[in-house]
Residue frames relative to the residue before (quaternion, step in Angstrom):
aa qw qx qy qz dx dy dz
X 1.0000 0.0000 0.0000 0.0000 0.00 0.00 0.00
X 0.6149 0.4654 -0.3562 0.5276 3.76 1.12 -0.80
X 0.7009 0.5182 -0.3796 0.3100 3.30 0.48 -0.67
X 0.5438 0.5804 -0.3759 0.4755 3.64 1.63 -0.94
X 0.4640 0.7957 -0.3351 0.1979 3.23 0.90 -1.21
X 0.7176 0.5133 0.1502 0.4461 2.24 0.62 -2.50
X 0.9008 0.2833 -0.1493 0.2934 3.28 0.98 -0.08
X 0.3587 0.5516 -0.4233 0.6228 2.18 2.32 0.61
X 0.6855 0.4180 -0.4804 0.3529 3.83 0.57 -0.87
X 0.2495 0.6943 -0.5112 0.4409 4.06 1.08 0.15
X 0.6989 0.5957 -0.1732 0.3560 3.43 -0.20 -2.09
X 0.8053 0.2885 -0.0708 0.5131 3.15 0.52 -1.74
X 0.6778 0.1611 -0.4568 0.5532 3.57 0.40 0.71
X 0.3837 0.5801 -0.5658 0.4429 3.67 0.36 0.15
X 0.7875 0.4562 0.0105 0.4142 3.46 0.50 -1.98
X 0.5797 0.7199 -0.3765 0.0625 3.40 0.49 -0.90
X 0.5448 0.5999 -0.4787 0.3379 3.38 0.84 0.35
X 0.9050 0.1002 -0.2076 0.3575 2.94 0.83 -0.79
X 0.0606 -0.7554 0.5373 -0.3702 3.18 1.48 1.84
X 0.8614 0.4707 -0.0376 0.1872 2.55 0.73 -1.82
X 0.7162 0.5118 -0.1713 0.4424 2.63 1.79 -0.56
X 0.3340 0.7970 -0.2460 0.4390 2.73 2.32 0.15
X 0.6402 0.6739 0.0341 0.3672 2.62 1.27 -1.48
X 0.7228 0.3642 -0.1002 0.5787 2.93 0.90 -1.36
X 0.5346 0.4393 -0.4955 0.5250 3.87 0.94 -0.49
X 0.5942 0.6058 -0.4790 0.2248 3.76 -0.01 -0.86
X 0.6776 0.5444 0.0218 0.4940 2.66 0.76 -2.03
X 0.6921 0.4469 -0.2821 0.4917 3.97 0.89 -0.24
X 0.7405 0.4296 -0.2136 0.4706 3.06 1.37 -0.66
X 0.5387 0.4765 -0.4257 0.5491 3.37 1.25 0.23
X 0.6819 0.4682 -0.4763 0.2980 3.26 0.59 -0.07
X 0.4917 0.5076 -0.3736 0.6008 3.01 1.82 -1.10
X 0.6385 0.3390 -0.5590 0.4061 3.83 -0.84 -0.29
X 0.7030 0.4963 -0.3078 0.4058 4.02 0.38 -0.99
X 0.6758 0.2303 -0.3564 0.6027 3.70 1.01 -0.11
X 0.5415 0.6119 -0.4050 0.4103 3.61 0.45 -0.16
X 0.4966 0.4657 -0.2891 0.6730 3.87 1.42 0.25
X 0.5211 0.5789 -0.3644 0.5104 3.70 0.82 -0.48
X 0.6820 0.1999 -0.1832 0.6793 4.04 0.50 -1.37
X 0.4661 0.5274 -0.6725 0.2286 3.51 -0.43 0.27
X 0.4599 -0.5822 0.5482 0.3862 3.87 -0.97 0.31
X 0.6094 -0.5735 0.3565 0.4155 3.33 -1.34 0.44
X 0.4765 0.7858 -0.2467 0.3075 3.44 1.07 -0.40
X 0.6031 0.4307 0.0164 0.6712 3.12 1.25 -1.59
X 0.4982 0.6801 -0.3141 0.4366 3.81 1.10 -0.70
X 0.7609 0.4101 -0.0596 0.4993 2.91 0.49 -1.94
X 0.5160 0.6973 -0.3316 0.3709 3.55 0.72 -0.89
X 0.8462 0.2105 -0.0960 0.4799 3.41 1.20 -1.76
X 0.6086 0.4582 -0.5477 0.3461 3.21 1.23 0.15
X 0.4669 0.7349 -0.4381 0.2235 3.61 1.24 -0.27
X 0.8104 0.4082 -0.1015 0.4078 2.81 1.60 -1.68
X 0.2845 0.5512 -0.4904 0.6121 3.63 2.06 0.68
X 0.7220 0.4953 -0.3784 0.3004 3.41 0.03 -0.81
X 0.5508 0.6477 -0.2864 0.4417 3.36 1.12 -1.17
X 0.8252 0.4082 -0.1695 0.3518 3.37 0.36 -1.39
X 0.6476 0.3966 -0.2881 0.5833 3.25 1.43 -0.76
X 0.3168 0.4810 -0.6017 0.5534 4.30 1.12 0.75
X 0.8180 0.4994 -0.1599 0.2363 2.87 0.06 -1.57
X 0.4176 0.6632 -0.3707 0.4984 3.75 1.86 0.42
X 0.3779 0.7326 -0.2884 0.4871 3.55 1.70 -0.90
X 0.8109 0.1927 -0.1160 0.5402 3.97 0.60 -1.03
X 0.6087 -0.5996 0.4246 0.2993 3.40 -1.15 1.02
X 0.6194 -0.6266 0.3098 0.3574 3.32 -1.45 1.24
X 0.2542 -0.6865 0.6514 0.1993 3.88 -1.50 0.80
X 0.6416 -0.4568 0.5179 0.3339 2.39 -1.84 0.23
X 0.6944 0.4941 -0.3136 0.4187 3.19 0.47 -0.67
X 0.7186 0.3280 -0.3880 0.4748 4.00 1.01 0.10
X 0.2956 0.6255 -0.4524 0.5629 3.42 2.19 0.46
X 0.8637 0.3361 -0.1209 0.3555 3.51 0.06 -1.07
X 0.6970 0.4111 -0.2797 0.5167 3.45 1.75 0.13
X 0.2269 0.6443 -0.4395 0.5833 3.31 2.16 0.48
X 0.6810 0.6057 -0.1744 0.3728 3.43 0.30 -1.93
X 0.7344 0.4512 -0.2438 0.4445 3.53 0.49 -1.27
X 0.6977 0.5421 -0.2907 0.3672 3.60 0.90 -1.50
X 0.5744 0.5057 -0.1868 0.6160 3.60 1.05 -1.48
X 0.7186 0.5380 -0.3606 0.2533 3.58 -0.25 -0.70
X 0.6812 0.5530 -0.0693 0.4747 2.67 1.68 -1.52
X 0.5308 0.5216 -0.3651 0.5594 3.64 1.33 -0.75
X 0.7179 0.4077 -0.3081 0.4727 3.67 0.01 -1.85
X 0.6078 0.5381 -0.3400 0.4748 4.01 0.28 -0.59
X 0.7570 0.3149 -0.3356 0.4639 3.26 0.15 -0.73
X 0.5649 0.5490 -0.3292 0.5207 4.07 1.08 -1.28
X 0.5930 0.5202 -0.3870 0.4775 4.07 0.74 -0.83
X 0.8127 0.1561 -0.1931 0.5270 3.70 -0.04 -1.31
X 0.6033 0.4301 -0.5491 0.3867 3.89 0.31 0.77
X 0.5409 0.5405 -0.4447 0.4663 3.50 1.21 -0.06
X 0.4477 0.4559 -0.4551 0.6202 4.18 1.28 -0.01
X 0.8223 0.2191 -0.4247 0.3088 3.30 -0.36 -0.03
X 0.6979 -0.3520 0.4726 0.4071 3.70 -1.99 0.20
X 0.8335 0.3242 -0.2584 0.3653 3.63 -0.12 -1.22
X 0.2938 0.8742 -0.3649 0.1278 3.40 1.45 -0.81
X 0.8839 0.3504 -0.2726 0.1473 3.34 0.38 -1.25
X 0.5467 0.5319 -0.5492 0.3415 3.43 1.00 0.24
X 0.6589 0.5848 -0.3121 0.3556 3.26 0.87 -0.63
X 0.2934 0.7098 -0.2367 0.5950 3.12 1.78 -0.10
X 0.7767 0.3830 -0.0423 0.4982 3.52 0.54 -1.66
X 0.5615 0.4126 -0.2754 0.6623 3.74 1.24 -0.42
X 0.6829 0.3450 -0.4707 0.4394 3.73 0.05 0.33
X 0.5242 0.5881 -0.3972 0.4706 3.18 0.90 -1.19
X 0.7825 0.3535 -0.2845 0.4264 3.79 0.44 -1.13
X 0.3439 0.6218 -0.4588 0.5334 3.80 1.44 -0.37
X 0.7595 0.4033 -0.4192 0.2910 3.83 -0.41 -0.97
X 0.5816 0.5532 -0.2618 0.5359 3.21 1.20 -2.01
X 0.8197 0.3568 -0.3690 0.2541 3.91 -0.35 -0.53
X 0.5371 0.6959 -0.1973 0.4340 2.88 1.86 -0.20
X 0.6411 0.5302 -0.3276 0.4478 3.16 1.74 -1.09
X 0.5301 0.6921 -0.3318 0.3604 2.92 1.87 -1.85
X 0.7225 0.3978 -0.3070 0.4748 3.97 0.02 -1.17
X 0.5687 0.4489 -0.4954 0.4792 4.23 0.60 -0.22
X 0.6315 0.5764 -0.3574 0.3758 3.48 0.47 -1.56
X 0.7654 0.4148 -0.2920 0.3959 3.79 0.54 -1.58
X 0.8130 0.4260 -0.1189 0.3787 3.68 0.84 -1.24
X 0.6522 0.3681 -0.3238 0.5781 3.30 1.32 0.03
X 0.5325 0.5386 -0.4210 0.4990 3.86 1.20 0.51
X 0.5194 0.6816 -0.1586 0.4903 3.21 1.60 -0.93
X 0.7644 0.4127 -0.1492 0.4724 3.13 0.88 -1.21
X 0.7580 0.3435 -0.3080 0.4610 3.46 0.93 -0.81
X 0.6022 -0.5081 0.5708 0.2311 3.69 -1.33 0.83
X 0.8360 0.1741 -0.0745 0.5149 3.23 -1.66 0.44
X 0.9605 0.0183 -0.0339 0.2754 3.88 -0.73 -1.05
X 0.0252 -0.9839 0.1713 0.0448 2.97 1.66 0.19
X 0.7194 0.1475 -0.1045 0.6707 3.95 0.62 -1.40
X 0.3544 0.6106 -0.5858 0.3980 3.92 1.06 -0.26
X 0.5806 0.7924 -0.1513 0.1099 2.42 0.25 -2.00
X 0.7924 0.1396 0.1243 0.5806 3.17 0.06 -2.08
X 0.4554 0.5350 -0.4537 0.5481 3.59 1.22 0.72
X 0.6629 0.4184 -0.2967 0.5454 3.67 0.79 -0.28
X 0.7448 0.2930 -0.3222 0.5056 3.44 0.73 -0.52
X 0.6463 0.5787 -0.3485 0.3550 3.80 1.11 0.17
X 0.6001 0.6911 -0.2379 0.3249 3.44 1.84 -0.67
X 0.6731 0.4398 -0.3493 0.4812 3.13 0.87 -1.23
X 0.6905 0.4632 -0.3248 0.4508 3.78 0.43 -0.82
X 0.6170 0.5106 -0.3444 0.4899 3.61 0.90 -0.58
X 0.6500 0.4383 -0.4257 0.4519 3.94 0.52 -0.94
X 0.5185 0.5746 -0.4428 0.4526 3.94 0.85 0.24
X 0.7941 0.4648 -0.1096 0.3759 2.88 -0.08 -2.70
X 0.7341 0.5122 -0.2910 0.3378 3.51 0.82 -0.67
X 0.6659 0.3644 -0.2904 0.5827 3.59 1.19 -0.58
X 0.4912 0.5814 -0.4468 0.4702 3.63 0.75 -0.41
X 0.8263 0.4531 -0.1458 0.3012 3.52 0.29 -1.53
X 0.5089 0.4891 -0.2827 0.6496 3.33 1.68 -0.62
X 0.8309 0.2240 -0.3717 0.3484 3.69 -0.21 -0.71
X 0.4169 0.6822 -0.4430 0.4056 3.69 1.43 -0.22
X 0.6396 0.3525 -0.3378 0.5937 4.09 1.14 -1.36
X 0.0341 0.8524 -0.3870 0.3499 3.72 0.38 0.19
X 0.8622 0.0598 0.2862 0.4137 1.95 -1.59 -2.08
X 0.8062 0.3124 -0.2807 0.4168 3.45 0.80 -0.32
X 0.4584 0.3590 -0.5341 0.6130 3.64 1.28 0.83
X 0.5776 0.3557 -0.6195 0.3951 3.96 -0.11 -0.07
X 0.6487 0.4837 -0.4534 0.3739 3.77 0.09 -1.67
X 0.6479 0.3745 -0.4574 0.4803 4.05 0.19 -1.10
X 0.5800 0.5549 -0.4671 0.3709 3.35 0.03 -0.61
X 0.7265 0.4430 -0.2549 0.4594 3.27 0.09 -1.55
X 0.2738 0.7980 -0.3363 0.4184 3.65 1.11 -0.87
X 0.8197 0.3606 0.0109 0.4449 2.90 -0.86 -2.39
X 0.6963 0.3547 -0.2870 0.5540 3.90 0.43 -0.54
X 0.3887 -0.5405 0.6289 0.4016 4.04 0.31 -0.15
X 0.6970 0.2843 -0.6380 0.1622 4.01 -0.57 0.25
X 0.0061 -0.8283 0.5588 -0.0419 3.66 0.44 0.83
X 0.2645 -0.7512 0.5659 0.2133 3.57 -0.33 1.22
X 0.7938 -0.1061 0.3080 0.5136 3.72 -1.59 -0.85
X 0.0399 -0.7976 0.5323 0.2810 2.79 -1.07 0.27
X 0.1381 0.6197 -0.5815 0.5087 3.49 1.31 1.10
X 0.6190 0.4938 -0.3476 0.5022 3.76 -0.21 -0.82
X 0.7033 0.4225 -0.3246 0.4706 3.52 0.10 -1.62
X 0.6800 0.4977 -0.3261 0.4284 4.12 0.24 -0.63
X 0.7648 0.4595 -0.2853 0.3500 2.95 0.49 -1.51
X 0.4554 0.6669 -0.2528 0.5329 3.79 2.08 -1.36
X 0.7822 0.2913 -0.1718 0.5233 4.14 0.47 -0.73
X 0.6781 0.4828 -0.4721 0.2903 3.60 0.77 0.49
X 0.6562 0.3865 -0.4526 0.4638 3.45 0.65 0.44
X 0.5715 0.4792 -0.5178 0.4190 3.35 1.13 0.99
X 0.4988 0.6516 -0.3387 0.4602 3.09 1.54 -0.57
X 0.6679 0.5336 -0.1506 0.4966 3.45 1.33 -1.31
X 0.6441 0.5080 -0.2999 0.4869 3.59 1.39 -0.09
X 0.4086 0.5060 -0.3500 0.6742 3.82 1.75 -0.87
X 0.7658 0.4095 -0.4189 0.2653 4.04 -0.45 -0.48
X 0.5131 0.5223 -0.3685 0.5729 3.28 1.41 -0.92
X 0.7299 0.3491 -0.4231 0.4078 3.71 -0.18 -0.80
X 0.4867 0.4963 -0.5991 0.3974 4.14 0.93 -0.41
X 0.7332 0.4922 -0.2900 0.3689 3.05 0.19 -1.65
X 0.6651 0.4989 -0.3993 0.3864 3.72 0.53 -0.37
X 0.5003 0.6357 -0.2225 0.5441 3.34 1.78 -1.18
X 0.7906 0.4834 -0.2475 0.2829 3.39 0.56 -0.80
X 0.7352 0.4228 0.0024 0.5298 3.03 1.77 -1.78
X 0.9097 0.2865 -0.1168 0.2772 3.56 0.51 -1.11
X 0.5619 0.6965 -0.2472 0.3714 2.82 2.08 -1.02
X 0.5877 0.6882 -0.1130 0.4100 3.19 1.59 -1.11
X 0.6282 0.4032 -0.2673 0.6093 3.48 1.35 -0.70
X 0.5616 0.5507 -0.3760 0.4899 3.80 1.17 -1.16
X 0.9367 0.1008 -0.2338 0.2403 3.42 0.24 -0.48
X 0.1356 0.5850 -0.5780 0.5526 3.25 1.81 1.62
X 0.4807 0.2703 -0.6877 0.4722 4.06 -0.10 0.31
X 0.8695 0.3283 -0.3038 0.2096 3.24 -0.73 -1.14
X 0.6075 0.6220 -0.2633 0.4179 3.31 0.87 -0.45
X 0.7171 0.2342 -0.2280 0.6156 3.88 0.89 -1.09
């Protein structure tokens, strides 16, 4: 585990520009998903706080499988798609448009489920976003990464193994699961304080 450590903090100064810029798309795009709820009509408003509201009733009943396995599906589908676009040459902006897909996604939870709750509201859904975020967020940034260098590398012809490339993205891959599982188990109880 030290040694992964250690070789991830390598990476990230080797890399750091465009860590950083990793970074900074995340983080931009939540903001842009969090004012993007602002121009929505009220219609479309209501729609999502109804359907924040729902889910955060729905915190009231002990975790399923089935919101285990629709955690699974969403994430799976992002980190899956960022994996096999890092195999390709053209891959990496598109690469860079998920990365911003996640962040605008968080943005629009963050605005409409604060919205929705009474009394404690963005606190609120900041407590139930952290633990699962201190995962999803470093996972997701170093996942676009590795899979904008490899396209890259790609697009020039020095494409290494691509065994390497898998094996190199599975303890991020292994960092997104912990946040499901955190998504699944803890966040839910974190945000039954505020809620009941």
């Amino acid at each position: 585990m030290l040694r992964l450590m250690e070789k991830w903090r390598w990476e990230i100064k080797q890399h750091r520009g465009i860590y950083l810029f990793a970074l900074f798309l995340f983080f931009s795009s939540v903001a842009c998903g969090y004012a993007c709820c602002e121009g929505f009509d009220e219609a479309t408003r209501q729609r999502l706080s109804e359907s924040a509201l729902g889910a955060i009733k729905d915190v009231d009943a002990p975790a399923s499988f089935m919101a285990l396995m629709g955690s699974l599906w969403h994430h799976g589908k992002i980190a899956s798609v960022m994996v096999l676009l890092g195999c390709l040459p053209l891959g990496a902006p598109f690469v860079l448009l998920c990365q911003g897909i996640v962040g605008l996604g968080t943005g629009v939870l963050l605005h409409t489920a604060s919205s929705a709750i009474s009394g404690w509201g963005i606190f609120a859904v900041l407590c139930y976003l952290l633990p699962q975020s201190l995962f999803y967020v470093p996972g997701y940034v170093a996942l676009c990464v590795r899979a904008v260098r490899s396209s890259i590398r790609i697009f020039r012809g020095v494409a290494g193994n691509r065994i390497d490339y898998f094996v190199e993205i599975l303890p991020y891959l292994c960092t997104i699961m912990i946040g499901i599982v955190i998504e699944w188990c803890i966040s839910p109880r974190i945000l039954r304080l505020f809620v009941a």
